[in-house]
PDB file with SEQRES, HELIX, SHEET and CRYST1 records, atoms N, CA, C and O in Angstrom:
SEQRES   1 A   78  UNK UNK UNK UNK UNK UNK UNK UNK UNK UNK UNK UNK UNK          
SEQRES   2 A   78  UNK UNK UNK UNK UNK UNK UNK UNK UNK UNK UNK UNK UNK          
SEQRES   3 A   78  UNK UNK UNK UNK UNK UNK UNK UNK UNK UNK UNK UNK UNK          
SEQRES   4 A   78  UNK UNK UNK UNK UNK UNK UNK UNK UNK UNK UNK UNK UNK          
SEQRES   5 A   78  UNK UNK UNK UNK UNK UNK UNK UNK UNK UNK UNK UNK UNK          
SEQRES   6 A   78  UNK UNK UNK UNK UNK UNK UNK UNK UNK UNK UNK UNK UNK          
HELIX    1 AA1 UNK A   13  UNK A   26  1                                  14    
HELIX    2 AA2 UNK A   38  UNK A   40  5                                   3    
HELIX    3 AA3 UNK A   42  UNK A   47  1                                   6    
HELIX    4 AA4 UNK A   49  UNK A   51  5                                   3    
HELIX    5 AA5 UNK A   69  UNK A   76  1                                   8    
SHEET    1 AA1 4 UNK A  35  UNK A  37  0                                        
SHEET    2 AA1 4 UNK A   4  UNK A   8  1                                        
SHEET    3 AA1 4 UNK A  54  UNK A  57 -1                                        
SHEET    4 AA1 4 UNK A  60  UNK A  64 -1                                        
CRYST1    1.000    1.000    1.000  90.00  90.00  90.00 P 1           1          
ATOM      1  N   UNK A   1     -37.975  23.360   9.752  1.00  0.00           N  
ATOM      2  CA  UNK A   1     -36.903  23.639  10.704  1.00  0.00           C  
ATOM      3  C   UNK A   1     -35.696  24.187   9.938  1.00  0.00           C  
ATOM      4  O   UNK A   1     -35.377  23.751   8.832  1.00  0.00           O  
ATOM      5  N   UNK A   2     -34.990  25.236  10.624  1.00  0.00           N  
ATOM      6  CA  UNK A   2     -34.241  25.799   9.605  1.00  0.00           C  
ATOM      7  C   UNK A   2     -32.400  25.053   9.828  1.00  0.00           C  
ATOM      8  O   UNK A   2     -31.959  24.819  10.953  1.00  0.00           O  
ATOM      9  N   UNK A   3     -31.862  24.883   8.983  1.00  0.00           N  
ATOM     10  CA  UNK A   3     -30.611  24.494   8.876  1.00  0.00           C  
ATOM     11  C   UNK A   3     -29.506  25.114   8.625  1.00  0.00           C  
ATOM     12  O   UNK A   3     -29.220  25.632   7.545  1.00  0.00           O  
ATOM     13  N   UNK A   4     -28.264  25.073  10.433  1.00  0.00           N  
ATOM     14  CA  UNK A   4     -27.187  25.849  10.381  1.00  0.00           C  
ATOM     15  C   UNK A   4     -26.340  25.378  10.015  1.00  0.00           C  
ATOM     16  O   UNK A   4     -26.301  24.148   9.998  1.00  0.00           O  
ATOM     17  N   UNK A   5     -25.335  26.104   9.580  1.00  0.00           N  
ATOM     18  CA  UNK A   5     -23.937  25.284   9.063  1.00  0.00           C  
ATOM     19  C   UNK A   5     -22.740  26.011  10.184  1.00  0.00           C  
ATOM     20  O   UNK A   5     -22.566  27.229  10.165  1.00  0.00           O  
ATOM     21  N   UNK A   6     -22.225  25.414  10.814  1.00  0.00           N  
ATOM     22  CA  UNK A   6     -21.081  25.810  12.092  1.00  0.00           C  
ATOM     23  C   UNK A   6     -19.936  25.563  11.630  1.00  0.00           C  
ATOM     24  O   UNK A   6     -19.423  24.509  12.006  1.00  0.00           O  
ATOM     25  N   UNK A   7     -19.322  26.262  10.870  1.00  0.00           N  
ATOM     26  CA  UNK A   7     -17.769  26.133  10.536  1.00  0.00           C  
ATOM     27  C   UNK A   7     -16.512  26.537  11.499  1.00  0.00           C  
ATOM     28  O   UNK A   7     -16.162  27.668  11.834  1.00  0.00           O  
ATOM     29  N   UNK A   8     -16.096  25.624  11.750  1.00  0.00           N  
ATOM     30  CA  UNK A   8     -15.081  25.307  12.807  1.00  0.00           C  
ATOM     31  C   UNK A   8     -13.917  24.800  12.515  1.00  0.00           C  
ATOM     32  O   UNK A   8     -13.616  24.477  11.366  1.00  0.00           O  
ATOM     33  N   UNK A   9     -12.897  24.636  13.843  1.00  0.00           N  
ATOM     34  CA  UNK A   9     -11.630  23.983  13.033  1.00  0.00           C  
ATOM     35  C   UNK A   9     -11.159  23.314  14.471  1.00  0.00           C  
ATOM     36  O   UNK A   9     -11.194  24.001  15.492  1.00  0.00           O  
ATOM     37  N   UNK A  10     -10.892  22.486  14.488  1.00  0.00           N  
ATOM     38  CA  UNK A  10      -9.428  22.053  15.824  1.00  0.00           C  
ATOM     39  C   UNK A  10      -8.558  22.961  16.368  1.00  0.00           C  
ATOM     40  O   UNK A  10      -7.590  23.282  15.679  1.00  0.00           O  
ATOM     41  N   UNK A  11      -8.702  23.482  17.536  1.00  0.00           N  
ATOM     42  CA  UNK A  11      -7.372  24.389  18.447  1.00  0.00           C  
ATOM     43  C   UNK A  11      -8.324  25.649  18.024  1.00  0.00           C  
ATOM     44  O   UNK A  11      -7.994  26.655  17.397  1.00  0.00           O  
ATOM     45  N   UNK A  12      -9.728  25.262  18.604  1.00  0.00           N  
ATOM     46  CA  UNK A  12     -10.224  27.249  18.006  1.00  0.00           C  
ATOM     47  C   UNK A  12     -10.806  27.487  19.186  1.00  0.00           C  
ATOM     48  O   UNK A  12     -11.991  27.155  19.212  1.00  0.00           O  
ATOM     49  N   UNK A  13     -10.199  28.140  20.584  1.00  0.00           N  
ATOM     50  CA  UNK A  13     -10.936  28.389  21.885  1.00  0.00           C  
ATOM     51  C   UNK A  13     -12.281  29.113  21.256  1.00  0.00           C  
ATOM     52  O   UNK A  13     -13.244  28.352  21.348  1.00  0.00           O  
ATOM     53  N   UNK A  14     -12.541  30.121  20.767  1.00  0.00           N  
ATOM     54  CA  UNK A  14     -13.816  30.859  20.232  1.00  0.00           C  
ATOM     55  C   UNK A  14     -14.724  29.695  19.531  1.00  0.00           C  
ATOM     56  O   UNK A  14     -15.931  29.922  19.456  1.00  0.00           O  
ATOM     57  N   UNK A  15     -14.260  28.558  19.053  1.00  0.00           N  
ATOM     58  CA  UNK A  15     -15.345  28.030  18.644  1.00  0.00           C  
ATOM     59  C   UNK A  15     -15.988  27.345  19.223  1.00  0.00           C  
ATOM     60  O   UNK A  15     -17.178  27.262  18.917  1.00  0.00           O  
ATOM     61  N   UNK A  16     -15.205  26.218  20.793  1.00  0.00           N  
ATOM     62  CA  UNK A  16     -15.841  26.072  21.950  1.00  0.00           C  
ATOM     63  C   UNK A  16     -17.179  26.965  22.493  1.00  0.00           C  
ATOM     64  O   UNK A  16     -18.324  26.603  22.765  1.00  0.00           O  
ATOM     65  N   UNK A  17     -16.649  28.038  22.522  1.00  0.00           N  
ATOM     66  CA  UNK A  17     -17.565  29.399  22.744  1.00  0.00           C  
ATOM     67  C   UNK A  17     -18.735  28.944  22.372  1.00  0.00           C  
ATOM     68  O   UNK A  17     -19.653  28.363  22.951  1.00  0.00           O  
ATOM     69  N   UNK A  18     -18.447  29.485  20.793  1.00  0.00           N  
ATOM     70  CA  UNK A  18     -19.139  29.623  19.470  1.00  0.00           C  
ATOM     71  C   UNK A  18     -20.573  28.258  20.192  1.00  0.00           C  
ATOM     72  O   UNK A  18     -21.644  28.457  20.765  1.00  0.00           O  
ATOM     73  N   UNK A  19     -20.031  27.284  19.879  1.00  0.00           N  
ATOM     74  CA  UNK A  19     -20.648  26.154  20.313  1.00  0.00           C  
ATOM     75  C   UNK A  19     -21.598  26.130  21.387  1.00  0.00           C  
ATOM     76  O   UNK A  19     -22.699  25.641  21.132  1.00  0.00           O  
ATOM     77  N   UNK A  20     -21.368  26.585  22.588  1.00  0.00           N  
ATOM     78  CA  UNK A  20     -22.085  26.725  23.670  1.00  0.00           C  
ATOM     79  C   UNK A  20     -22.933  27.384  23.386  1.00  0.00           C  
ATOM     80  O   UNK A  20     -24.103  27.065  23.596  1.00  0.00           O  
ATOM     81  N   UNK A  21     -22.484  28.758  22.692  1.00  0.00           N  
ATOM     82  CA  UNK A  21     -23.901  29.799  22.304  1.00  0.00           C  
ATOM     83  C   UNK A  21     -24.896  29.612  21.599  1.00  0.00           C  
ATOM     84  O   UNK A  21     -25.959  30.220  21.730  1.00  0.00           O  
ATOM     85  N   UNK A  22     -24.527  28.267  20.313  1.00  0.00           N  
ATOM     86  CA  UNK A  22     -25.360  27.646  19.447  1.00  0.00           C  
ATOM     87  C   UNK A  22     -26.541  26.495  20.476  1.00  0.00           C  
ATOM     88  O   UNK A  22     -27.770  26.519  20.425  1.00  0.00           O  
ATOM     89  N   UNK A  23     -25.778  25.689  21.235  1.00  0.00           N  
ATOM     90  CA  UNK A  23     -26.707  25.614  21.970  1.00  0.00           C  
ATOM     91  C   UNK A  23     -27.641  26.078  22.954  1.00  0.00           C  
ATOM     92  O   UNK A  23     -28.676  25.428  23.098  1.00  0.00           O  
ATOM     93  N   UNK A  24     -27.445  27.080  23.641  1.00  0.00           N  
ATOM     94  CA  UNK A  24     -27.782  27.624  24.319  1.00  0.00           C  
ATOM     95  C   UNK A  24     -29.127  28.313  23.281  1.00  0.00           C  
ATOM     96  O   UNK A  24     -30.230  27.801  23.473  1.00  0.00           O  
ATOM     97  N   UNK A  25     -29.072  29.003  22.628  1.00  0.00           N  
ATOM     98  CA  UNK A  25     -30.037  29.376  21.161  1.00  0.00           C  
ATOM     99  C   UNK A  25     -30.845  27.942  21.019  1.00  0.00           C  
ATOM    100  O   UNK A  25     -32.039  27.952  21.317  1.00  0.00           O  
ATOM    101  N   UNK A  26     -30.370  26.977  20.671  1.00  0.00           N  
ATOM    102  CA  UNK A  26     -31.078  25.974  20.306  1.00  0.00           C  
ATOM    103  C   UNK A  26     -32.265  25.570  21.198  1.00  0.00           C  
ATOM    104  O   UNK A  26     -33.199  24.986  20.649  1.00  0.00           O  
ATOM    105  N   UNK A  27     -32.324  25.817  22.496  1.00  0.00           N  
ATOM    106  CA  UNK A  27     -33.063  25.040  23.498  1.00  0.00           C  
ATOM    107  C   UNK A  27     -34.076  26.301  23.457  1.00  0.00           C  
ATOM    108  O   UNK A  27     -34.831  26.318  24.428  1.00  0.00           O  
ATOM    109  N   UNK A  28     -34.245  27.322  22.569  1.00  0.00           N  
ATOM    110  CA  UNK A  28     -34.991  28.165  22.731  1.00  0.00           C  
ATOM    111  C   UNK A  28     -35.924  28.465  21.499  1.00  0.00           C  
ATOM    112  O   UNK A  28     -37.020  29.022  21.441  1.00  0.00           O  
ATOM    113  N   UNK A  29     -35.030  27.845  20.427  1.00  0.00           N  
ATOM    114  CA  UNK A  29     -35.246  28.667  18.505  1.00  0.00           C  
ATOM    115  C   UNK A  29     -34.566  27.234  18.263  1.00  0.00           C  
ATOM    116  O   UNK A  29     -33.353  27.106  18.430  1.00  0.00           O  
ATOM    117  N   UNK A  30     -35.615  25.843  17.749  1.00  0.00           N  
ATOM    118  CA  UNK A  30     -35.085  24.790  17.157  1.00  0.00           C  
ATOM    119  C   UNK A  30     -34.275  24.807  15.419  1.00  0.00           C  
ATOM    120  O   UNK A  30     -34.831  25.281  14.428  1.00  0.00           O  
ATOM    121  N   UNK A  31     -33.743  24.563  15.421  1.00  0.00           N  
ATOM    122  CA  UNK A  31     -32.949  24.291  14.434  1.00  0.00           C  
ATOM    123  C   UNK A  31     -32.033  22.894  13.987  1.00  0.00           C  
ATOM    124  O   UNK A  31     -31.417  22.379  14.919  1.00  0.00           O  
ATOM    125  N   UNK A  32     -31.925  22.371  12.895  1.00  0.00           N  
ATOM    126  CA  UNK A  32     -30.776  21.497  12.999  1.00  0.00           C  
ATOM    127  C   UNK A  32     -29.646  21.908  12.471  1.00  0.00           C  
ATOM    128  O   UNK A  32     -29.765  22.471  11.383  1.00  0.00           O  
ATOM    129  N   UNK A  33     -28.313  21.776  13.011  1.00  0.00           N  
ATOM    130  CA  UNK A  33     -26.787  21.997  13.427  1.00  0.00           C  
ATOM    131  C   UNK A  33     -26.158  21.091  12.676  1.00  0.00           C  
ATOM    132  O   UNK A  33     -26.566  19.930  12.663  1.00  0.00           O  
ATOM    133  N   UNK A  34     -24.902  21.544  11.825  1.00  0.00           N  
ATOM    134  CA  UNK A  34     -24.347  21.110  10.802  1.00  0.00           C  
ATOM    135  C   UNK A  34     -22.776  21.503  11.212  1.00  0.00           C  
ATOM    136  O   UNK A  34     -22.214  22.546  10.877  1.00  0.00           O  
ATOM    137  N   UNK A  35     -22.322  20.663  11.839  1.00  0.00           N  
ATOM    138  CA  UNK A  35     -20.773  20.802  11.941  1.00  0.00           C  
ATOM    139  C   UNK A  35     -19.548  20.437  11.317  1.00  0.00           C  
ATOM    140  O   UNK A  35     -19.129  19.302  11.089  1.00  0.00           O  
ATOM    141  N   UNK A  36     -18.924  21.754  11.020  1.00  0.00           N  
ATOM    142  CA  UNK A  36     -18.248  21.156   9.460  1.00  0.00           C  
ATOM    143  C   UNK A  36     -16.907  21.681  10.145  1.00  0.00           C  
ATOM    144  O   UNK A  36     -16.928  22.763  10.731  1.00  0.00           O  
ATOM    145  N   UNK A  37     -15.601  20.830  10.067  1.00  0.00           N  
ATOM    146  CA  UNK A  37     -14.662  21.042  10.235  1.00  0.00           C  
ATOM    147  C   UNK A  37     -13.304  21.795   9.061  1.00  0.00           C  
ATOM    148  O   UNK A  37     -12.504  21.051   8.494  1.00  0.00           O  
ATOM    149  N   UNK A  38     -13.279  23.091   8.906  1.00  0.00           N  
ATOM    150  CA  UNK A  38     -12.911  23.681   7.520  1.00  0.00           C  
ATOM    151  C   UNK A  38     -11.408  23.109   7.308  1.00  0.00           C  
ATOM    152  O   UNK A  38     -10.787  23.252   6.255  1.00  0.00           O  
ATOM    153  N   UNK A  39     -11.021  22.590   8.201  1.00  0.00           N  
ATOM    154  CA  UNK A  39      -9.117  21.654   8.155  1.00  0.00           C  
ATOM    155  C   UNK A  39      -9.438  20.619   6.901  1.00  0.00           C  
ATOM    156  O   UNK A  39      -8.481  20.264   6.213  1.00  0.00           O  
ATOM    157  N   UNK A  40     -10.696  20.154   6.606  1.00  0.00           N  
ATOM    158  CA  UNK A  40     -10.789  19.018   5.783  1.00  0.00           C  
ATOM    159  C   UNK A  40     -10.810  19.132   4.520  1.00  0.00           C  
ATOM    160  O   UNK A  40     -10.619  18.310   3.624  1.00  0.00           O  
ATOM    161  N   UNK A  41     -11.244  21.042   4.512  1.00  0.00           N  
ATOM    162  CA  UNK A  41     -11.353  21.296   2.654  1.00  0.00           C  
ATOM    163  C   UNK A  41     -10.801  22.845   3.218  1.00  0.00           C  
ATOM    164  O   UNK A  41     -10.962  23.732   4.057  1.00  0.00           O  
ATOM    165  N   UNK A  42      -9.679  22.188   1.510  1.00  0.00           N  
ATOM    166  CA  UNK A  42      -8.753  23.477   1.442  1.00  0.00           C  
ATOM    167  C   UNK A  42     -10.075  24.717   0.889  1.00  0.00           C  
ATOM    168  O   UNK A  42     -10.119  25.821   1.432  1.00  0.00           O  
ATOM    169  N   UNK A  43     -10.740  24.458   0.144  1.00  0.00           N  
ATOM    170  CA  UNK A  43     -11.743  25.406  -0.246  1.00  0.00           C  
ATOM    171  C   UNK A  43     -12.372  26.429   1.002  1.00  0.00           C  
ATOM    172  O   UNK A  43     -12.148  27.640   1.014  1.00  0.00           O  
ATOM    173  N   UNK A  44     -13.387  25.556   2.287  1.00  0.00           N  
ATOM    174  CA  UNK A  44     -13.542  25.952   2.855  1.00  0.00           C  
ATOM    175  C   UNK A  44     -12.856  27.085   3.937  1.00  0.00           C  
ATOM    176  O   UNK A  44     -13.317  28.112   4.434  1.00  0.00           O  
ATOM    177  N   UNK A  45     -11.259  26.264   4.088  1.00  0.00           N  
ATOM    178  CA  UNK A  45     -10.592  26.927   4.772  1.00  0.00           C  
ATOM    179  C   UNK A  45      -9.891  27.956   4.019  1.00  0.00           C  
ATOM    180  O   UNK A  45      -9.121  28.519   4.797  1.00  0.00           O  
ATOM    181  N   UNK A  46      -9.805  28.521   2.689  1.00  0.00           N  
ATOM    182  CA  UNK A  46      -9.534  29.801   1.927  1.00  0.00           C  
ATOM    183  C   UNK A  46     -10.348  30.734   2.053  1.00  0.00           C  
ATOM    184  O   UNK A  46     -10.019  31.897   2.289  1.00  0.00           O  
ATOM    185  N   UNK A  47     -12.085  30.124   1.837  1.00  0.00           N  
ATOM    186  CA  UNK A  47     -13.227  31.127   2.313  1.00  0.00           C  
ATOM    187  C   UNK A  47     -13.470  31.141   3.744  1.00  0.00           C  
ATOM    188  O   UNK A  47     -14.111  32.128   4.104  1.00  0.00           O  
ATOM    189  N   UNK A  48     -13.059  30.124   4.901  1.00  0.00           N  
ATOM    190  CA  UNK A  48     -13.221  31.226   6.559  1.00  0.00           C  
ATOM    191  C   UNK A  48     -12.485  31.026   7.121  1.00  0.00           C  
ATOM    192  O   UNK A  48     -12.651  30.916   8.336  1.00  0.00           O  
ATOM    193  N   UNK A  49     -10.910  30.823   6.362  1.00  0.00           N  
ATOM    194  CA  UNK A  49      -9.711  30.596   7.214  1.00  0.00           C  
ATOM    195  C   UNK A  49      -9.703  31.681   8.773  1.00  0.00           C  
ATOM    196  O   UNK A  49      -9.614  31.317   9.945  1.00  0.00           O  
ATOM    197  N   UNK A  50      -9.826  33.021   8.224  1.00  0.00           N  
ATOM    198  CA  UNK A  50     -10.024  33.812   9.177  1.00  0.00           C  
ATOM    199  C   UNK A  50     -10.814  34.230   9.963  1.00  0.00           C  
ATOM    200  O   UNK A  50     -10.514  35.000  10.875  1.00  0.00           O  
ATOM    201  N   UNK A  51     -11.958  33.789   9.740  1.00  0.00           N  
ATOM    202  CA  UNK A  51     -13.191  34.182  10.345  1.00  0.00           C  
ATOM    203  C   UNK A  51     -14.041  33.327  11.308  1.00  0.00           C  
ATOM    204  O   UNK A  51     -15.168  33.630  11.699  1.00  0.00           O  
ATOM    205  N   UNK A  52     -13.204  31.984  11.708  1.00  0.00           N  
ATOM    206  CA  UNK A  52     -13.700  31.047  11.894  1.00  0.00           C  
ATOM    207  C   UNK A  52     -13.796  31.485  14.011  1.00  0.00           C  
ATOM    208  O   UNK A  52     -13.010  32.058  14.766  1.00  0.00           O  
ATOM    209  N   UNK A  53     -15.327  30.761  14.240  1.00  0.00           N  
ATOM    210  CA  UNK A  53     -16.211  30.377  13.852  1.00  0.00           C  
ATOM    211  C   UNK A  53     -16.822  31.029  12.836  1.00  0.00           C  
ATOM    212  O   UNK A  53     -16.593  32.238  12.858  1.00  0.00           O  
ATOM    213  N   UNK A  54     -17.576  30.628  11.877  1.00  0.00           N  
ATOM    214  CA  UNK A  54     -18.881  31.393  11.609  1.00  0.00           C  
ATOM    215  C   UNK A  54     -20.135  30.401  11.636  1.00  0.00           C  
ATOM    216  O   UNK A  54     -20.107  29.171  11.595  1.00  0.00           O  
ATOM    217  N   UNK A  55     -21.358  31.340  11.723  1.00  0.00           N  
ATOM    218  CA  UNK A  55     -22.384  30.430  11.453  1.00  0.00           C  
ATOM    219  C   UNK A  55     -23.286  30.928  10.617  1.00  0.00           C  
ATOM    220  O   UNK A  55     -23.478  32.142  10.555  1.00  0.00           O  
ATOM    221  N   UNK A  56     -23.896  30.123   9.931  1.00  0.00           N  
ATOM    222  CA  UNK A  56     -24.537  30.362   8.465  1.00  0.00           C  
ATOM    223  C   UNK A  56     -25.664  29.146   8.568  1.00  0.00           C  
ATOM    224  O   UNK A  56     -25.741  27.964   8.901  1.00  0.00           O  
ATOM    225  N   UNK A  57     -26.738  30.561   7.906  1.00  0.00           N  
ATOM    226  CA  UNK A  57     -28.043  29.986   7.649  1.00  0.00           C  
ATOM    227  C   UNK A  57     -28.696  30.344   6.281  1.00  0.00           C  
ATOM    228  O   UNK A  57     -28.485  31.535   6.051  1.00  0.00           O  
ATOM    229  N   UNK A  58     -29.345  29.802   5.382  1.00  0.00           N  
ATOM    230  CA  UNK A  58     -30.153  29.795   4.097  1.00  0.00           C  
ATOM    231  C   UNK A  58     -28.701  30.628   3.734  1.00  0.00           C  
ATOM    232  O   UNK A  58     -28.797  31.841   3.549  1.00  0.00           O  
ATOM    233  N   UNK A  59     -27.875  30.230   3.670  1.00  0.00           N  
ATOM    234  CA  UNK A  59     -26.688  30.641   2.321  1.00  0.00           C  
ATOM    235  C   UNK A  59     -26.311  32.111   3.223  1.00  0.00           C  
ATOM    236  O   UNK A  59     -25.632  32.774   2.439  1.00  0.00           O  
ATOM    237  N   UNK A  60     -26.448  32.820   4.407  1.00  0.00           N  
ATOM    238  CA  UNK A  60     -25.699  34.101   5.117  1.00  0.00           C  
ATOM    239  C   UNK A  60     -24.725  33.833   6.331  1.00  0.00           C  
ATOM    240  O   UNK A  60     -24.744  33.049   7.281  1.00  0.00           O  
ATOM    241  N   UNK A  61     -24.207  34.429   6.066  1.00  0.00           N  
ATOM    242  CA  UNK A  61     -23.406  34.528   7.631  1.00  0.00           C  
ATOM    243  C   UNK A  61     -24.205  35.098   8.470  1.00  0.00           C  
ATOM    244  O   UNK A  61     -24.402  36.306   8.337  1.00  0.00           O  
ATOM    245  N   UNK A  62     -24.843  34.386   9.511  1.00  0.00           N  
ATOM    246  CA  UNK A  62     -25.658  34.844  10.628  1.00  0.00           C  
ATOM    247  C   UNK A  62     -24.393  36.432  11.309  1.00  0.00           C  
ATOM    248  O   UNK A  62     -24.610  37.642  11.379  1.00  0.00           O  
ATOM    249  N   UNK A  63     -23.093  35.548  11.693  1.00  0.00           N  
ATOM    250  CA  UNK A  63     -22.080  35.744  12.584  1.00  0.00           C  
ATOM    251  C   UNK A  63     -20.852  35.067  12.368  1.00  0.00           C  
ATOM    252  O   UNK A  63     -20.883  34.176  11.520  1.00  0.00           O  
ATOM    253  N   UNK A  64     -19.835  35.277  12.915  1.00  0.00           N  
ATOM    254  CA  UNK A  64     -18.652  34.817  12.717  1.00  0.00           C  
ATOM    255  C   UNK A  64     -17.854  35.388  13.777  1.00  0.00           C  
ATOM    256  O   UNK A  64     -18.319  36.479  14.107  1.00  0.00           O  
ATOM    257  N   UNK A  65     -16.492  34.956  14.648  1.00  0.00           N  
ATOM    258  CA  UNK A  65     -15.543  35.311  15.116  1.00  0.00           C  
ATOM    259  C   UNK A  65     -16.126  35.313  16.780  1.00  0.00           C  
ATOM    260  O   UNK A  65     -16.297  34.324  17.492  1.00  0.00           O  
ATOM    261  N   UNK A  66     -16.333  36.581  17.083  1.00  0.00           N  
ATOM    262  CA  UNK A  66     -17.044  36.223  18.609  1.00  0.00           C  
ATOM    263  C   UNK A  66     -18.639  36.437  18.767  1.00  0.00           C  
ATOM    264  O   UNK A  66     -19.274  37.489  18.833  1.00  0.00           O  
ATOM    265  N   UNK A  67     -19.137  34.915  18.811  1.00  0.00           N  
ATOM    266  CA  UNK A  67     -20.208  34.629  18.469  1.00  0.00           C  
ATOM    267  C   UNK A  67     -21.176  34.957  19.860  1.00  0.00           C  
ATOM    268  O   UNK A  67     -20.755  34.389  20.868  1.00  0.00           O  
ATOM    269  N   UNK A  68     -22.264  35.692  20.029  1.00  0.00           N  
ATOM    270  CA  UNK A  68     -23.119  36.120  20.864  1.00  0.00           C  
ATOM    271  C   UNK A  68     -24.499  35.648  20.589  1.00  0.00           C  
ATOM    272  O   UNK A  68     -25.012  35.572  19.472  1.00  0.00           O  
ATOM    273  N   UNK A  69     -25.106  35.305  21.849  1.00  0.00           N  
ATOM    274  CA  UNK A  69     -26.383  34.663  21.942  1.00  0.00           C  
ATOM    275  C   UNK A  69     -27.390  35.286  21.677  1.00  0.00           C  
ATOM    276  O   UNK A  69     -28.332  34.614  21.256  1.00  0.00           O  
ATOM    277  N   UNK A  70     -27.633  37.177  21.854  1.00  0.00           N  
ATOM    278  CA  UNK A  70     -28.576  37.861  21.088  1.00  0.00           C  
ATOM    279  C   UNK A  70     -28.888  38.012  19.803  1.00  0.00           C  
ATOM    280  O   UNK A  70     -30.020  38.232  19.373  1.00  0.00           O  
ATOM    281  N   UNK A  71     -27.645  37.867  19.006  1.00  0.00           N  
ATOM    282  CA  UNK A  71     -27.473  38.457  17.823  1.00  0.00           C  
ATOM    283  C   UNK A  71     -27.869  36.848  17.444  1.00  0.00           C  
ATOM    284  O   UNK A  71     -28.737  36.934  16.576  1.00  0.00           O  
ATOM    285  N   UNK A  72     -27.611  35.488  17.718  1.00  0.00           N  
ATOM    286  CA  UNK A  72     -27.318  34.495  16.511  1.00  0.00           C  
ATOM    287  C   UNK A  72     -29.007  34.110  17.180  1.00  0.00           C  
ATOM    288  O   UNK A  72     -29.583  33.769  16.147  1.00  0.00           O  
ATOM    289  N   UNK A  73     -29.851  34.015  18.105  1.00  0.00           N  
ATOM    290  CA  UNK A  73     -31.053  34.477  18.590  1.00  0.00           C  
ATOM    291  C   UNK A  73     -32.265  34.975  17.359  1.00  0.00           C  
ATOM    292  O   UNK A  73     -33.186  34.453  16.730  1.00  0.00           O  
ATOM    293  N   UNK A  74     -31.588  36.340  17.484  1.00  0.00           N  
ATOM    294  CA  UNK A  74     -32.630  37.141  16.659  1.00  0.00           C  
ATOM    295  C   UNK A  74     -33.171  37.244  15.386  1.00  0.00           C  
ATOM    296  O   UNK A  74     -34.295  37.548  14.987  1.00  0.00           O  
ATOM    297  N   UNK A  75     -31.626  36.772  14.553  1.00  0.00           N  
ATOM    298  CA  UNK A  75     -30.979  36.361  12.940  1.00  0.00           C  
ATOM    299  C   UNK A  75     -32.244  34.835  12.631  1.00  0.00           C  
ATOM    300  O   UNK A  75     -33.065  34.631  11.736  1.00  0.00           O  
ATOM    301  N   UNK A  76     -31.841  34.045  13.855  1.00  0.00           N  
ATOM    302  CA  UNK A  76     -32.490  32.643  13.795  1.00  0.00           C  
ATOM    303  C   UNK A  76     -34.253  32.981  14.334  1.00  0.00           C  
ATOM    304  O   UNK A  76     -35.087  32.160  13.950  1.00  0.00           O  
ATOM    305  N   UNK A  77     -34.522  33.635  14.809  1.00  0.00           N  
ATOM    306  CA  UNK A  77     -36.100  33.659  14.619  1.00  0.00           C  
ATOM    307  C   UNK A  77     -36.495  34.667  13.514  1.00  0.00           C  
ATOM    308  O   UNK A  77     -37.614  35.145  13.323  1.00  0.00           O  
ATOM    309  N   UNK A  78     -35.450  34.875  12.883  1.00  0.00           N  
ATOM    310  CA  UNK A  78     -36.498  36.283  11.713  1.00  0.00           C  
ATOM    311  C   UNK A  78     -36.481  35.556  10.997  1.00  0.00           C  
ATOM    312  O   UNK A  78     -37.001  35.759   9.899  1.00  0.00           O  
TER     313      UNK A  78                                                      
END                                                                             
């Protein structure tokens, strides 16, 4: 089963989004979901202060910013 990493933050309307679309994918293309809040590490939040959401699989950015159900879909079954 392959393993996502969902980088997110507090006060991010797009990552609500983001979120819905991950599930919505999920009930179709199993995966397990890794929710990481980037407010907690200054590291993280230097590398996707701006880009946040993103979602990342085997070490890529599937997607990031406005996250769509075809694209994070297609990334996750190839």
């Amino acid at each position: 089963m392959k393993e996502v990493y969902f980088y997110t933050r507090a006060q991010c309307p797009l990552c609500v989004e983001a979120k819905t679309v991950l599930g919505l994918v999920q009930e179709d293309v199993p995966f397990q979901l890794h929710e990481i809040n980037i407010d907690e590490s200054d590291e993280l939040t230097e590398k996707y202060g701006l880009m946040i959401p993103v979602i990342e699989c085997n070490g890529e950015v599937i997607q990031f910013g406005n996250v769509d159900y075809p694209t994070v879909k297609l990334k996750l079954e190839s």
